[in-house]
PLY file of the C-alpha trace (Angstrom):
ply
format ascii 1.0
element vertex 445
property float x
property float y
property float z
element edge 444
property int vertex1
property int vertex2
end_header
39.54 7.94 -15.46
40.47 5.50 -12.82
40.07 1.87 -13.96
39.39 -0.50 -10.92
40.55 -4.20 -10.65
38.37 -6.95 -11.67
38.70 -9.75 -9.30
38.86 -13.46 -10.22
36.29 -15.64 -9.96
35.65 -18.24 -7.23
37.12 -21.99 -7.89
33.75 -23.53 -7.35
30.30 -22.71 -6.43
30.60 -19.58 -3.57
28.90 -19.99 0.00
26.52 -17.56 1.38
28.02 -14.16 2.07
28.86 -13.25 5.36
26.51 -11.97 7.91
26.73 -8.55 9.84
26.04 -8.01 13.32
22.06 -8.55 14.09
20.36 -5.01 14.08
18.41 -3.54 17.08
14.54 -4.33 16.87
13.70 -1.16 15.21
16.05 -1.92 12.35
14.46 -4.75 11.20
12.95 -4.98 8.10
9.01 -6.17 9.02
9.01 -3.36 11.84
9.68 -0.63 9.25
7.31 -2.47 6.37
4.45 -2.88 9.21
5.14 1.00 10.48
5.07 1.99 6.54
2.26 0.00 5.46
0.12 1.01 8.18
0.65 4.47 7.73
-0.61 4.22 4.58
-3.25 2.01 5.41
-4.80 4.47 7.83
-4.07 7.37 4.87
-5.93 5.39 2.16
-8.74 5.27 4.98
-9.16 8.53 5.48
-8.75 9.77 2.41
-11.82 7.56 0.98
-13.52 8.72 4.02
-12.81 12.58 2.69
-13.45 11.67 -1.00
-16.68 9.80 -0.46
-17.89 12.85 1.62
-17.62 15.38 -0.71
-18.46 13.60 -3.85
-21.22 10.57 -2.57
-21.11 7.08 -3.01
-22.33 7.50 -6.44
-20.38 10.39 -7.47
-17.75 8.54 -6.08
-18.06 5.10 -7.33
-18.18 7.07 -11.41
-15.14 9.03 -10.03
-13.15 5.52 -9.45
-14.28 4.20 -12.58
-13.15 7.02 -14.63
-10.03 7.98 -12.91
-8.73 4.54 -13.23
-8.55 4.39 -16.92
-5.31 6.03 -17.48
-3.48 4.30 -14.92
-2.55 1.05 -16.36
-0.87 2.86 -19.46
1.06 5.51 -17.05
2.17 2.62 -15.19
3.03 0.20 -18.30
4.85 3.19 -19.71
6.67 4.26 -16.42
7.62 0.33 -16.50
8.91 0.32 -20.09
11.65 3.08 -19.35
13.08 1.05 -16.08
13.13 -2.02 -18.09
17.47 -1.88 -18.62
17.50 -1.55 -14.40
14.32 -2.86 -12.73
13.86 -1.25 -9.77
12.06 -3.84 -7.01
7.90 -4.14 -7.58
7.65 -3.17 -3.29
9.32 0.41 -4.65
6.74 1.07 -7.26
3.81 -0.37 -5.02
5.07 2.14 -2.12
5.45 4.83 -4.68
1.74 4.74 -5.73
0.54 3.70 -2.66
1.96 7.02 -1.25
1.07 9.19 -3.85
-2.78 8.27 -3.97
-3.30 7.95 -0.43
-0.42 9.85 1.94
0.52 12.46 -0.86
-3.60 12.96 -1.79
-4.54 13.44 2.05
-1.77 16.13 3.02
-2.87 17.91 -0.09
-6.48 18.16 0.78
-6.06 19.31 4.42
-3.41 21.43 3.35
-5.15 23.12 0.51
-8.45 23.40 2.26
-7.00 24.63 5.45
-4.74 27.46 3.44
-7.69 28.82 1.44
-10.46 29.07 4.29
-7.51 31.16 6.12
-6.72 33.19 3.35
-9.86 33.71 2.71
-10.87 34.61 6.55
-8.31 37.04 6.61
-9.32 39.15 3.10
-12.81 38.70 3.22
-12.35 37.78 -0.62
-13.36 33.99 -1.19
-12.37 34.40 -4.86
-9.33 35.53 -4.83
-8.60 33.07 -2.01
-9.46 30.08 -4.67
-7.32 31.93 -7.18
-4.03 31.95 -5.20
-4.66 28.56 -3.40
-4.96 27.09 -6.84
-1.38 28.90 -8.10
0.13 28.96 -5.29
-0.76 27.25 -2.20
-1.66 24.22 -3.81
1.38 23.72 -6.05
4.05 24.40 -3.41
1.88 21.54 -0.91
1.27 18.76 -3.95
4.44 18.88 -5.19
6.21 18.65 -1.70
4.29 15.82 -0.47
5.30 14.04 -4.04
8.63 14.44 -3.37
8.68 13.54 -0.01
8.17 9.46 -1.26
11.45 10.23 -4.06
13.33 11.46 -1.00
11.99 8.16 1.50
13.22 6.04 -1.85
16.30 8.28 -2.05
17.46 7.71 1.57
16.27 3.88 2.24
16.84 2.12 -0.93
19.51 4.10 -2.33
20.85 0.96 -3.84
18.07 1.12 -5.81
17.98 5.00 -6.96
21.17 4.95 -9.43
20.47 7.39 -11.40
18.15 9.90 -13.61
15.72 6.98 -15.29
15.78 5.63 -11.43
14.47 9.52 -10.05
11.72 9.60 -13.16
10.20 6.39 -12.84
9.31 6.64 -8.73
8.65 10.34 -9.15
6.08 9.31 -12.37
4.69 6.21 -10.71
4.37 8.45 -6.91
2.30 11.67 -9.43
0.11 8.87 -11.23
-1.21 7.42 -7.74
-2.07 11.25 -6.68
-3.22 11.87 -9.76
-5.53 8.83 -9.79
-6.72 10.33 -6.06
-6.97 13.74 -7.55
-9.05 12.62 -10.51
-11.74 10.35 -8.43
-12.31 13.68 -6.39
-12.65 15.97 -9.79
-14.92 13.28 -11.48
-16.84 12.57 -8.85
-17.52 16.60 -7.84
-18.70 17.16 -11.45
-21.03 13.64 -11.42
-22.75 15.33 -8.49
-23.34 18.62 -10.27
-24.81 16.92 -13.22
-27.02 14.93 -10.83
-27.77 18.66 -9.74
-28.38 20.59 -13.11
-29.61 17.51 -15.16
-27.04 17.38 -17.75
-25.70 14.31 -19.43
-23.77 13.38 -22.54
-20.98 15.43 -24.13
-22.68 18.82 -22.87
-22.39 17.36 -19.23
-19.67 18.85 -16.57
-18.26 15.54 -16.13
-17.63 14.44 -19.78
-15.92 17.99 -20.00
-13.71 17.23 -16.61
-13.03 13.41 -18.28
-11.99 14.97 -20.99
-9.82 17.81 -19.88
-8.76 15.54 -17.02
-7.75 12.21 -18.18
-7.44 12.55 -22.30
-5.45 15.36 -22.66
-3.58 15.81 -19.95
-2.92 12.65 -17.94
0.67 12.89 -18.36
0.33 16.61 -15.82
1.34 15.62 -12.31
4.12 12.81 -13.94
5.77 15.82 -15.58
5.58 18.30 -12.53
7.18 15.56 -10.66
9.24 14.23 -12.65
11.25 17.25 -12.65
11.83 16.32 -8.97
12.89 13.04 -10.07
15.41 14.29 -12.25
17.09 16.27 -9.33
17.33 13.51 -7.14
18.72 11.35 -10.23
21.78 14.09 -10.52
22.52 13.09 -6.80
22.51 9.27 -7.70
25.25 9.68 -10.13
27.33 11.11 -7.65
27.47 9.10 -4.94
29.16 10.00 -1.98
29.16 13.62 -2.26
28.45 15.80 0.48
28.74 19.27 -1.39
25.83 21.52 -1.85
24.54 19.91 -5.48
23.81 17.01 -3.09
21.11 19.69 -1.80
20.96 21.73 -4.66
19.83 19.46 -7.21
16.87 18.22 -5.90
15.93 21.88 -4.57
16.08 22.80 -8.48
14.11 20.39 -9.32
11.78 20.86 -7.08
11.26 24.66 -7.60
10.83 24.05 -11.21
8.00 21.21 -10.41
6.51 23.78 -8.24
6.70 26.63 -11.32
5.35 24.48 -14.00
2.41 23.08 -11.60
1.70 26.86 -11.29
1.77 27.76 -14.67
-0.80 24.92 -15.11
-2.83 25.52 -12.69
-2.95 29.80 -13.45
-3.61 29.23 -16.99
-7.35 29.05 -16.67
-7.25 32.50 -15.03
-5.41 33.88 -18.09
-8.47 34.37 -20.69
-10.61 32.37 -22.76
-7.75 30.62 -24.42
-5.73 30.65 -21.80
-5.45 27.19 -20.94
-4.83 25.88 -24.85
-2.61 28.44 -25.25
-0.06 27.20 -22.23
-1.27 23.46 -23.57
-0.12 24.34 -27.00
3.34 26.02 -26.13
4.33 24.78 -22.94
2.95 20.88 -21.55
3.51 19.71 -24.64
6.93 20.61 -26.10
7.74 19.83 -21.84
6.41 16.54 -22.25
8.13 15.90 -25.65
11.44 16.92 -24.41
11.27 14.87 -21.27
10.03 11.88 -23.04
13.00 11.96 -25.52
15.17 12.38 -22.18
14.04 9.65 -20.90
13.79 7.17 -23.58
17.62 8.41 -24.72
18.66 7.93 -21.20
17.83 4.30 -21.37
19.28 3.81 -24.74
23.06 5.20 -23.03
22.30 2.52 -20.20
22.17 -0.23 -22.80
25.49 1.19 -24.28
27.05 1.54 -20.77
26.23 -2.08 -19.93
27.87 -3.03 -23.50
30.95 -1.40 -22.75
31.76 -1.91 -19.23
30.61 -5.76 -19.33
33.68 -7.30 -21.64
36.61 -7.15 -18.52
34.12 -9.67 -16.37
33.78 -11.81 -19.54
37.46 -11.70 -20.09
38.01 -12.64 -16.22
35.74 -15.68 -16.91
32.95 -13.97 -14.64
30.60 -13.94 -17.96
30.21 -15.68 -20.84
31.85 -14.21 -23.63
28.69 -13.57 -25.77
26.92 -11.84 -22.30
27.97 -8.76 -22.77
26.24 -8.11 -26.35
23.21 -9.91 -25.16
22.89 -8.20 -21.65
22.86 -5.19 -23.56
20.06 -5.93 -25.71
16.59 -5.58 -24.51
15.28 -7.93 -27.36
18.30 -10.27 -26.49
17.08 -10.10 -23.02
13.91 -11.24 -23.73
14.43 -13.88 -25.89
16.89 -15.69 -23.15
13.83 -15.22 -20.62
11.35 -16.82 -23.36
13.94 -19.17 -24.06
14.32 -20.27 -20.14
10.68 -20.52 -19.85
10.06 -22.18 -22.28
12.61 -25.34 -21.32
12.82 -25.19 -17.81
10.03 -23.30 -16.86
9.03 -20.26 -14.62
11.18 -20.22 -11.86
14.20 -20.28 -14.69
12.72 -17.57 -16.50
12.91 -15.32 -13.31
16.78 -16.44 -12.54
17.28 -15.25 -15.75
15.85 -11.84 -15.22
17.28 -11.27 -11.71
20.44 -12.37 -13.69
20.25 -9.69 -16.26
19.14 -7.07 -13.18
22.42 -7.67 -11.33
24.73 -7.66 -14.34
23.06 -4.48 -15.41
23.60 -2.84 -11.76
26.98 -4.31 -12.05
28.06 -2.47 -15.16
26.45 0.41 -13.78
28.66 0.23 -10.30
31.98 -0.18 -12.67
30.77 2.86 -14.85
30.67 5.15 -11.53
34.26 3.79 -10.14
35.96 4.48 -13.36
34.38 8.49 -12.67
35.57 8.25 -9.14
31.69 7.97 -8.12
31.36 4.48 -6.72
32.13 5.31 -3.42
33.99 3.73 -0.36
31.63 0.51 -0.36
32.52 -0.57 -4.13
34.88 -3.52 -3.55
32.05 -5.17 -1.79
29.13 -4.32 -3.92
31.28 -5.57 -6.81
31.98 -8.95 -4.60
28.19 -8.98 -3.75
27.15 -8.83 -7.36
29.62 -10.83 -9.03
28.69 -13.47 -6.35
24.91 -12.91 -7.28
25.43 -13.65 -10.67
27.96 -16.65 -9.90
25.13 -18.46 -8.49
22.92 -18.23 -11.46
25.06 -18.97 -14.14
24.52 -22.41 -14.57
20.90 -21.02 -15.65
21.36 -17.82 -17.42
24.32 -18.71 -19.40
22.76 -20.66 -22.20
19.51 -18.75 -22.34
21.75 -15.83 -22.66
23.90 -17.52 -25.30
21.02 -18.50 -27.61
20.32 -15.05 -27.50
23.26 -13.74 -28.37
23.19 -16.18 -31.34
19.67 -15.14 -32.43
20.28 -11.25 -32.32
23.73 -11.45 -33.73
24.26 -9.24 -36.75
24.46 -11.06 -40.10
28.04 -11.49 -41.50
28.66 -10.92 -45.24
30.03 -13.50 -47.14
31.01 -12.79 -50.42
30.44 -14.98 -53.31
33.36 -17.34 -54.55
34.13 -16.57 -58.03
33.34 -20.28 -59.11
30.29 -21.87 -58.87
28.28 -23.58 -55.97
26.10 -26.04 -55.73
24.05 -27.63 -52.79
22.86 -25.55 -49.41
24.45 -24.59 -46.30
24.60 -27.10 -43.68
21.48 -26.89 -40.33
22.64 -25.33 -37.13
23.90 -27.98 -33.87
21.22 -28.77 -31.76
21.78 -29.53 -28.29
20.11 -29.26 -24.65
20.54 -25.97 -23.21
20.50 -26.88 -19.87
23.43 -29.34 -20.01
26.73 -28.29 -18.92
27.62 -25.32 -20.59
29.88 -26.19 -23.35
31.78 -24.24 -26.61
29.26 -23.27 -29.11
29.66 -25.00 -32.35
27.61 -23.06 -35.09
27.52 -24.85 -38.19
28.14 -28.35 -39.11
29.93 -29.62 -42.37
27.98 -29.69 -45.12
28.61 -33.15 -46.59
27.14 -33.88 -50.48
0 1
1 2
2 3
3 4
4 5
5 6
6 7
7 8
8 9
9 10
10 11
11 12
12 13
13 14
14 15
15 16
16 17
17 18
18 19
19 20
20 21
21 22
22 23
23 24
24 25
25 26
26 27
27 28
28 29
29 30
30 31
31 32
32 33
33 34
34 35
35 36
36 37
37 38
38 39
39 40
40 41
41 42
42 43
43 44
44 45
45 46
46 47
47 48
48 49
49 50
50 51
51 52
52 53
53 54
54 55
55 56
56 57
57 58
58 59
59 60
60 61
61 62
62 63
63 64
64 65
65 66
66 67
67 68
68 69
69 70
70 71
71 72
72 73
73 74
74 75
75 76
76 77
77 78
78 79
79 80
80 81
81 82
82 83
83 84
84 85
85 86
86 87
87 88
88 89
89 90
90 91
91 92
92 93
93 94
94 95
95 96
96 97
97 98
98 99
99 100
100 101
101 102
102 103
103 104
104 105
105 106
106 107
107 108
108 109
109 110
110 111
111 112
112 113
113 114
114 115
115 116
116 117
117 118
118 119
119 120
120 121
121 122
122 123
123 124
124 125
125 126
126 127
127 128
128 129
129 130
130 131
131 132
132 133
133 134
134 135
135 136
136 137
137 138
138 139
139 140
140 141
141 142
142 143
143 144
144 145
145 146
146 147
147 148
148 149
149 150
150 151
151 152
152 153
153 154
154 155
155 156
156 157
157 158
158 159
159 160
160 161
161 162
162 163
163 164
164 165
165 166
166 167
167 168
168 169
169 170
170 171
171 172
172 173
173 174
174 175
175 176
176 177
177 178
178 179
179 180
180 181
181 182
182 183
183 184
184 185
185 186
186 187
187 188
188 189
189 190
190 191
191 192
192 193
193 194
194 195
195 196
196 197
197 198
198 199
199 200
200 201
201 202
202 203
203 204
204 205
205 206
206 207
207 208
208 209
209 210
210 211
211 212
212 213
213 214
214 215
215 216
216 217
217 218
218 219
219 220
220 221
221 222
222 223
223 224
224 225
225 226
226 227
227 228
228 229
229 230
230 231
231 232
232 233
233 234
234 235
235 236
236 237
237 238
238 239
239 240
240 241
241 242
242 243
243 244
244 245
245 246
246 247
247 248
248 249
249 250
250 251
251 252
252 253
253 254
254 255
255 256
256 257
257 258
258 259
259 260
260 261
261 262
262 263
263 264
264 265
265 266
266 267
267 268
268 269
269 270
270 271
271 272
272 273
273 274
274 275
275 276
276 277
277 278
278 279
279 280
280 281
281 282
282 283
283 284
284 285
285 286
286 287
287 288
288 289
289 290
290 291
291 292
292 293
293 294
294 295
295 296
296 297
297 298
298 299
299 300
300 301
301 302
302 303
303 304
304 305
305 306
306 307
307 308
308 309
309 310
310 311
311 312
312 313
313 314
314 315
315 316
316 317
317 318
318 319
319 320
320 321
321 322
322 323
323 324
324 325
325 326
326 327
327 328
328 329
329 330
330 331
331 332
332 333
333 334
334 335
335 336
336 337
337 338
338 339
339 340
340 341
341 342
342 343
343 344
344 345
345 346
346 347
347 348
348 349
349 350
350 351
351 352
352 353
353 354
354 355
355 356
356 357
357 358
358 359
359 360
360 361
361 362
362 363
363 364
364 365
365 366
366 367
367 368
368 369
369 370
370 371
371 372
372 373
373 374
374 375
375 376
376 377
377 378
378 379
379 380
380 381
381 382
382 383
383 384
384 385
385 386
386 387
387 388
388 389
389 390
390 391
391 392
392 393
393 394
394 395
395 396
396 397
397 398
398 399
399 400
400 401
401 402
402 403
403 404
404 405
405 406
406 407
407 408
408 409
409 410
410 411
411 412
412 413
413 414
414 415
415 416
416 417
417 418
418 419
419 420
420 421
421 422
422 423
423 424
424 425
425 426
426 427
427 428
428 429
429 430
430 431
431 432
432 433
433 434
434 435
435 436
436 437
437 438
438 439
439 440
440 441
441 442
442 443
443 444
């Protein structure tokens, strides 16, 4: 492994990095936001348009109310497992934006166009819903998912670092077209309640809710996720221009495509079909890409541990930073702690300050690979500089929390007796100039 240099720290506070050369008009960042978000402005339009239509205003005003449920918890959990790297809120918000509305209306003109064509051409309508459901419809869904990893992929790649990076926008882009998906479901099956009179448990759309939403809304995360995982292969190999670079996400894509398949066929396969691919198949998947994940994000933590120390020791950090930064409870308690004496806006330097040191540690991590790519030198500069200008916040925040996580040390009992108590900790501002840490005081009789 190749170690790289750690550079020294600035004598006093840094300036503003340099600017580049001014891009053309079409490079700007509000052109491309204002293209972006009115392409999917006039895709969540249509798409209502298109839902409402087929279900009715009141099938599809159940549909939303319904199909919302899950989505707070898929989010919150999709949240939890970026919480060691948070990826920008505008990523997440495009993600979901694109899967419910961009992702939702190329499926349902796709879909619908495929299987009135197949079915015009063998005269069998049935057969034509059978293999747009298992195939037509998995290959187009799970394309136009992966379409917003690969957008994320190519324009934030600073962003997309690797595998935890590839799950959360793939989960977050599935549970916006699943959200899409489920409105249309709910809201079909409303209507043919309205139509046959059935209500309750017995009725078609307590059967879809329940199918739907309780025991599977984890479905189109996992079929994309596998996407995800492809494109989070690439991330941790930056700079390669071999055929994994292709390869990878291919894989995973294929395999999102089988799996939605196998989902979507296993009605077709009998009575018990569908429990028995439930039983053996999405739910050992989902297991084993849950532990994945989760043990992903634990070797992050353990990554940020051991590549922090050489800043600290070049007086970048603090010397107690590197334990806390790779904590998530000692994380949290320097962002309560920075809120709680110097309010809001400290509490968020704090947590941008833990972001960069954690994308820092994960930039060093590559280079010693040989993964970091031509641009590292800068990106370390950039980051190091990020963090230089928030220390004067973040340090003692993050040095109470190192103090209130820190292990307990054993002391072992003197062989003669004791009296009295151990002494009360130093008290002292923690936004004063940061100064040596003095933890006890003398205990005086």
């Amino acid at each position: 492994m190749v170690t790289p240099p750690c550079p020294a720290p600035p004598g006093g506070p840094p300036g503003d990095p340099p600017r580049g050369a001014r891009p053309h008009w079409w490079q700007r960042p509000w052109v491309r936001y204002g293209a972006l978000t009115t392409l999917l402005a006039l895709s969540g339009l249509v798409i209502l348009a298109l839902v409402r239509e087929q279900t009715g205003t009141q099938g599809f005003l159940v549909g939303l109310g319904l199909a919302v449920l899950p989505v707070p918890l898929l989010l919150a959990a999709f949240r939890w497992l970026d919480r060691v790297a948070p990826g920008p809120w505008r990523n997440l918000v495009f993600s979901f934006a694109w899967g419910a509305c961009a992702a939702a209306l190329i499926a349902i003109v796709a879909n619908s166009f495929a299987t009135r064509w197949i079915a015009t051409a063998t005269a069998d309508p049935a057969s034509a819903d059978t293999l747009g459901a298992t195939v037509i419809a998995p290959v187009v869904e799970e394309s136009a998912k992966a379409a917003a990893v690969l957008l994320v992929f190519l324009f934030r790649g600073r962003d997309f670092t690797g595998i935890l990076d590839g799950v959360v926008i793939a989960g977050v882009t599935a549970t916006g077209f699943a959200f899409t998906e489920n409105i249309l479901y709910l809201g079909n099956a409303f209507g043919t309640d309205q139509l046959t009179g059935d209500t309750g448990i017995a009725s078609v759309t307590a059967a879809t809710f329940f199918v739907r939403v309780v025991m599977s809304p984890f479905a189109h995360p996992l079929f994309t996720v596998l996407t995800g995982i492809g494109f989070g292969l690439v991330a941790l190999r930056p700079g390669g221009r071999g055929p994994l670079r292709v390869l990878l996400p291919l894989t995973g894509l294929l395999l999102a495509m089988g799996t939605h398949a196998l989902w979507n066929g296993s009605s077709s396969l009998g009575q018990y079909g569908f429990l028995a691919v439930y039983a053996t198949f999405m739910v050992p998947a989902f297991a084993l890409l849950t532990w994945l994940a989760v043990w992903t994000r634990q070797r992050e933590l353990v990554t940020v541990r051991e590549e922090l120390p050489v800043y600290a020791a070049a007086d970048w950090l603090g010397p107690t930073e590197p334990y806390a930064l790779g904590s998530m409870r000692a994380r949290r308690i320097a962002r309560g702690y920075a809120r709680r004496y110097a309010g809001r806006a400290a509490a968020r330097t704090v947590a941008q300050y833990e972001a960069y040191a954690t994308s820092l540690a994960f930039l060093r991590h590559r280079a010693r690979r040989g993964r970091a790519g031509a641009d590292f030198a800068v990106r370390e500069r950039e980051l190091l500089l990020e963090l230089w200008h928030r220390r004067g916040i973040a340090r003692p925040a993050l040095d109470h929390a190192a103090r209130a996580t820190a292990p307990p040390v054993p002391v072992t009992a003197p062989p003669w007796p004791v009296h009295g108590a151990y002494g009360q900790p130093v008290r002292y501002h923690p936004y004063q100039p940061y100064a040596p840490y003095q933890p006890y005081a003398p205990y005086r009789p």
